[in-house]
Every structure is written in structure tokens, then in C-alpha cells.
C-alpha positions in Angstrom: 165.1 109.8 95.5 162.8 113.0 95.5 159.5 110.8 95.0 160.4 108.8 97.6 161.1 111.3 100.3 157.7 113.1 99.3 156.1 109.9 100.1 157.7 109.7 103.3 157.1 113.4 103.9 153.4 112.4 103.3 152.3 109.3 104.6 151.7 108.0 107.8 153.4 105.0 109.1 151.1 102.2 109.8 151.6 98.2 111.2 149.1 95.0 110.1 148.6 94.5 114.1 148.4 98.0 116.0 147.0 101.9 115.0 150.7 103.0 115.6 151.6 106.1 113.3 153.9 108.5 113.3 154.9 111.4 110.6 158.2 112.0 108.9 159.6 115.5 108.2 161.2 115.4 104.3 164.6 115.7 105.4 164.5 111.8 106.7 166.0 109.4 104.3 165.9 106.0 104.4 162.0 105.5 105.9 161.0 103.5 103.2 164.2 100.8 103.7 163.9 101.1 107.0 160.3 100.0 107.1 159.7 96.2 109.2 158.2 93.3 108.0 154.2 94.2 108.0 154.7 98.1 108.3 153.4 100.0 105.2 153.0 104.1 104.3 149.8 104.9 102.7 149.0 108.9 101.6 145.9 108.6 99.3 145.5 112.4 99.4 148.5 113.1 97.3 146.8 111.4 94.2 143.0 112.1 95.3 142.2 110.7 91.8 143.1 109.0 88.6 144.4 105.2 87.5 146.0 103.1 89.4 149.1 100.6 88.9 151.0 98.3 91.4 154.5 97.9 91.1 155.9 94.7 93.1 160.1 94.6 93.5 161.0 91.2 94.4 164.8 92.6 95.3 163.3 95.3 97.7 160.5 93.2 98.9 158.2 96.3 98.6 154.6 96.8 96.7 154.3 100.4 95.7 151.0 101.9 95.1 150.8 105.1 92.3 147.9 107.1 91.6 147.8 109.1 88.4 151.6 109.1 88.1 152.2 109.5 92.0 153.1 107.4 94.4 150.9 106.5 97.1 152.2 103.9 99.4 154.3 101.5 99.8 154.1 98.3 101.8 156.6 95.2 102.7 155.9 92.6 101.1 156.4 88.5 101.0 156.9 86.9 97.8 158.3 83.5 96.2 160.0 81.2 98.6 162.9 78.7 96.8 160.9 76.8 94.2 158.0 78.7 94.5 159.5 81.9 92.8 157.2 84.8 91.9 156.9 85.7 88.0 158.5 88.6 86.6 156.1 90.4 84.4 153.3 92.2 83.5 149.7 91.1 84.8 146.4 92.7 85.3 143.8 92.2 88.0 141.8 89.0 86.9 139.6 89.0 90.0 139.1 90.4 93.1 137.5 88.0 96.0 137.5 89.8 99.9 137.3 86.2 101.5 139.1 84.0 98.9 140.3 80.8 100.0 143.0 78.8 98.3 141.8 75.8 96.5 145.4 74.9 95.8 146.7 74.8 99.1 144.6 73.4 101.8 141.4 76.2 102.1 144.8 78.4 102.9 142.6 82.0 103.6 143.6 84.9 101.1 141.5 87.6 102.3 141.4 90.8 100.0 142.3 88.8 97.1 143.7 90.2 93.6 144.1 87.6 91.5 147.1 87.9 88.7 147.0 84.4 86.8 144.8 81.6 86.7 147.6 79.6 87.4 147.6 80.6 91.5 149.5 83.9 91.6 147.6 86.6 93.6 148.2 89.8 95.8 146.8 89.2 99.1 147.1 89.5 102.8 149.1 87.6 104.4 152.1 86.8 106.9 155.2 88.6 106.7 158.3 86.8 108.0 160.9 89.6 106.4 162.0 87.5 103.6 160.3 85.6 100.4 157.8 82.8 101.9 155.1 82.5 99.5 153.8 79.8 97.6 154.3 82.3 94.2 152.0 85.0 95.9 152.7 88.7 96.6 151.5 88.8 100.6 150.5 92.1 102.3 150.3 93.5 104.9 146.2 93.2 106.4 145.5 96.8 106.5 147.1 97.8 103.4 145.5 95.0 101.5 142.6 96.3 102.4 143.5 99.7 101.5 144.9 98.8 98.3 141.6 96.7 97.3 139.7 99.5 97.9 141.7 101.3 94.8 142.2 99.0 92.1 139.5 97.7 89.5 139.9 94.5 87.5 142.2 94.8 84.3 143.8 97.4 86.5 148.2 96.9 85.8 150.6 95.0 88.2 154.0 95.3 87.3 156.5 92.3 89.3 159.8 93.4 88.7 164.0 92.8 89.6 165.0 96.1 89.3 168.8 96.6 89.9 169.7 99.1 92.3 172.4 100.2 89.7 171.8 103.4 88.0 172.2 102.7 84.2 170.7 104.3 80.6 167.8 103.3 79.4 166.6 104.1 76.2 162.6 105.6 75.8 160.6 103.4 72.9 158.9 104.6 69.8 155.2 104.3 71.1 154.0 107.1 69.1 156.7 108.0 66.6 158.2 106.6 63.9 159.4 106.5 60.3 156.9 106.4 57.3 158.6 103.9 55.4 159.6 101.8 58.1 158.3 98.2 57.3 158.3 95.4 60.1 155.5 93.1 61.2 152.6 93.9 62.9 148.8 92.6 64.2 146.3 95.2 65.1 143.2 94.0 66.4 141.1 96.0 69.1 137.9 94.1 68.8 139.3 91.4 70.7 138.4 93.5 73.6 136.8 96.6 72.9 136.9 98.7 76.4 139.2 98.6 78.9 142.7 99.5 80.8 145.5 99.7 77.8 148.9 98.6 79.1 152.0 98.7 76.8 154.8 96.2 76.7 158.0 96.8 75.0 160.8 94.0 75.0 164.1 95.1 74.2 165.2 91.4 73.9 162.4 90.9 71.6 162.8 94.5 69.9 158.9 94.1 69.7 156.0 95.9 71.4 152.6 94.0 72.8 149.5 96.1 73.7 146.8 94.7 76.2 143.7 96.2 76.9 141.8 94.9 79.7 145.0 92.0 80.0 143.4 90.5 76.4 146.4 91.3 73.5 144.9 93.7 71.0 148.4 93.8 68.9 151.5 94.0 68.3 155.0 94.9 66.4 158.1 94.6 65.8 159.9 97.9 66.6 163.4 99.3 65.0 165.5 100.6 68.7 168.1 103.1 68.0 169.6 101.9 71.8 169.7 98.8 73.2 167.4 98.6 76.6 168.9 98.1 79.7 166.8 98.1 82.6 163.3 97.8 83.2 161.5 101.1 83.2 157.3 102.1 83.4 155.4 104.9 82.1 151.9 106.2 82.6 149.8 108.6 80.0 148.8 111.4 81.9 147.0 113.6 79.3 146.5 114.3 75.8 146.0 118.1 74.6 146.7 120.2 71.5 150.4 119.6 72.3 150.3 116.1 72.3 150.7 113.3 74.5 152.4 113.4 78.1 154.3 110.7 79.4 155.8 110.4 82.5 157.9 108.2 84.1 156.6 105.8 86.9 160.2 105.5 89.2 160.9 102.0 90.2 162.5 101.2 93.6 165.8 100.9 93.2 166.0 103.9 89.9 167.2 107.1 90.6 164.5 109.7 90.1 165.4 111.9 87.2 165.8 115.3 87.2 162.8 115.5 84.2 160.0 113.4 84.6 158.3 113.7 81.6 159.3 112.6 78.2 160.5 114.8 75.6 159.3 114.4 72.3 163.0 113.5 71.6 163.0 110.5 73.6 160.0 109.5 72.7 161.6 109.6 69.2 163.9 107.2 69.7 162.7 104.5 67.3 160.6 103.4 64.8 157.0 102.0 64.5 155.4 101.3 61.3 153.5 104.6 60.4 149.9 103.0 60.2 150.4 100.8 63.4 151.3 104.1 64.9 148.6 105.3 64.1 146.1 102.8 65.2 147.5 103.0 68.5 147.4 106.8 69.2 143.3 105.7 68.5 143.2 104.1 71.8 145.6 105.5 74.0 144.2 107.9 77.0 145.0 108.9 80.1 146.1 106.3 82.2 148.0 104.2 79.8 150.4 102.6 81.1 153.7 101.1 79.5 156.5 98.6 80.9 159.8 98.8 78.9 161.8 95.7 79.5 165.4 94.1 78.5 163.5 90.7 79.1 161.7 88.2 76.6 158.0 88.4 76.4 158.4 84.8 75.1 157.9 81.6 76.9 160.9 80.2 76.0 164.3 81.5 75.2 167.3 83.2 75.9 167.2 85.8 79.1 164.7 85.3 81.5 161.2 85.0 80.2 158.7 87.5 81.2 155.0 86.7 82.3 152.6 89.4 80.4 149.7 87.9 81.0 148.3 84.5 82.1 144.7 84.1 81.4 143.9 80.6 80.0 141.6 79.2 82.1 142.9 75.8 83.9 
């Protein structure tokens, strides 16, 4: 994967318990999988600036850290243990707390703290066995927890994901194209939160699309596929000009990197929205947008396994 072999290229391999690092000419493969329980990359400089999203890869047991499109770093990671299995989803930051404390599980410290549901699920550091341990949590690595806290901002996107290692087709959704007389559903309502991070969701499952801005759900619609969806995929705006809007595709462990990265608009055309909820959208959307395409069910309850979008009712 080209991404990935830039980032190893880049970054500077680090542990949670000793200033060990060492740098990795681009023709070594594998650093990332070969990294042990506690090691992380991290090379800021290759994104100096620009939004941030966390993808989490519950397969891989790796958190990966983009900046404006790029990756950053990755880390191991320690997730769900047997009955204590980490949602799937799509979350934002809901709080950020340097000395948290669990007041589920005995003062248990959570130091660097990035809360993702009310309900106890949280990025944090934590102790790294080199398999899923957690009571639900994503745990980090010290240092890169630190690291990564530093970068994010609340309402900032955290994507949990299965992805298969598997390469397969994946259609690209109709975020901001579409058929005039296309006539479905929808609910658009952007005062619910008025400022904020805007992350798309589009269930292929569902055939509908959510939008979030700042995690609070400012609308939705049902949306006509012309393929079926396959495997999870993310995208990130990365500018808007005369020419129209970029998207580019975030690659998720596991995904081969493509040979284009940015959407054509013929992909982008690959569906239909209805032509004023369209519209409403493009009102909002800015650099930095971000947008999860799933094969899961944004629903509670039915078939598939259901996908967490967000979890902010407070307890």
C-alpha cells in the first residue's frame, strides 16, 4: 500500500516505555504489521495542518491518525475483550479529560481521555497485552495518546471499523449529485446545531444517508444506489473551488490503495439524492468533511450488524 509505505518512510518508530526510534527507508514493507504491542509511528510534519479523523480497525488492532487526507500515525491498539466488544461505528469526540478516571470501573485511571459515548466507550491510554482486553475502550499507547490528544478537538470524527482485508468494489454515493425528479424522503434541519465538524454517513443496508454536524443529526435521506455497497469505505473534503468539490479517499487498513485517489465526478455520480436535499447539503459542506460509506445498518435493530453513529443521550 503506497500510503502506508510513505508513512513508514516518514515516521519514526516510538515505544509507550523507552525514547527508542529508528527510521525506515520506503522500500521496507510490512513495518506497520510488524509493529509490537505499545509501539506506534507518528510523522506530524507530513500533514503540518488541516482536520483530523481517527480511524480504529478492530481486525488489525491499529488506530490510524490522518491529517487533511494524510496519514499520520498509526499506533497498536487494545480494544473489546469477549463480552465487552467495541462498537462499530461512527462517533465524534464528546469530551476530552487529561486525568479522567473511570466511574464505571473502580476509579480505573484513563489518562488523555476522548470520550466517544456516554455509555463508557473512550480512546485512552492504556495497557497493551497484543490482543483485545478492554472493557469496550480503544487503549493506546501513553505517548501516542498524548500525541494524538494534542490534535483532535471535540466533535472531531472517529471511525471503529471491521474492515476485511479482501480487496472488493465498492460503489462511491451520491452526496452531491443526483436526479431532479428523484422523489424519496428526507429531513433537513441544520439549526439543530448550527457550527461544527460535518460527518456524512451513508448505509448501503439502509440505502439512506445521515449527516452530523458537531455528532448532533442535522438530516437525512433516503438515497437511490445504482451498486450495492460492499465494504466500508471513508472520504474527506479537501477543497471546494470553481471546479467543484474534491473528495478523496481516506484508505482503511486492510484496503488496497487505489491508483486515483480522488473522486471523479463520475463516481460521485453514482446515485441519486433528491435535487433540493442536494442542495441544502452542498450549503454546509467545507473542507474537512468527512464521510463513512457502510454496508451496515445505521439502525438499532435489524438485520446485519448494527452500526453505532452516534451515542449522546446522557445517562
Amino acid at each position: 500500500m503506497k500510503f502506508m509505505r510513505k508513512l513508514a518512510a516518514c515516521l519514526a518508530l516510538s515505544t509507550a516505555t523507552a525514547a527508542i526510534s529508528q527510521s525506515y527507508p520506503v522500500e521496507v514493507d510490512g513495518q506497520i504489521e510488524q509493529l509490537k504491542p505499545g509501539e506506534y509511528l507518528w510523522a506530524p510534519g507530513i500533514a503540518p495542518a488541516g482536520p483530523v479523523t481517527v480511524i480504529v480497525n478492530l481486525k488489525t488492532q491499529r488506530a490510524y491518525a490522518y491529517r487533511n487526507g494524510l496519514p499520520i500515525g498509526v499506533s497498536t491498539v487494545s480494544t473489546g475483550a469477549a463480552g465487552h466488544r467495541t462498537p462499530t461505528g461512527v462517533f465524534t469526540i464528546l469530551q476530552k479529560d487529561v486525568d479522567h478516571v473511570s466511574n464505571i470501573y473502580s476509579n480505573a485511571p484513563m489518562p488523555f481521555m476522548q470520550r466517544l459515548t456516554w455509555g463508557g466507550i473512550a480512546l485512552h491510554a492504556g495497557n497493551l497485552p497484543g490482543y483485545p482486553a478492554s472493557h469496550g475502550c480503544v487503549r493506546l499507547p501513553a505517548a501516542f495518546a498524548k500525541l494524538l490528544y494534542g490534535l483532535t478537538r471535540l466533535g472531531m470524527t472517529v471511525v471503529i471499523t471491521e474492515a476485511s482485508t479482501v480487496p472488493v468494489a465498492v460503489s462511491v454515493p451520491p452526496i452531491l449529485t443526483g436526479e431532479d425528479d428523484v422523489r424519496v424522503d428526507y429531513d433537513w434541519h441544520p439549526e439543530r446545531s448550527a457550527t461544527g465538524p460535518v460527518s456524512i454517513v451513508v448505509s448501503g443496508r439502509d440505502q439512506r444517508l445521515v449527516v452530523l454536524r458537531n455528532g448532533v443529526e442535522i438530516g437525512s435521506s433516503a438515497i437511490v444506489l445504482d451498486d450495492p455497497v460492499t465494504v466500508t469505505q471513508a472520504f474527506t473534503l479537501q477543497s471546494i473551488d470553481a471546479t467543484g468539490q474534491h473528495w478523496f479517499r481516506i484508505p482503511l487498513p486492510g484496503q488496497p490503495t487505489p491508483a486515483e485517489t480522488e473522486l471523479t465526478a463520475k463516481e460521485q455520480a453514482r446515485g441519486q439524492l433528491p435535487a433540493q436535499f442536494r442542495t441544502s447539503l452542498a450549503t454546509i459542506l467545507k473542507a474537512g468533511t468527512t464521510m463513512l460509506v457502510t454496508r451496515d445498518t445505521l439502525k438499532a435493530a435489524g438485520t446485519g450488524q448494527p452500526l453505532t453513529v452516534v451515542a449522546a443521550d446522557v445517562p
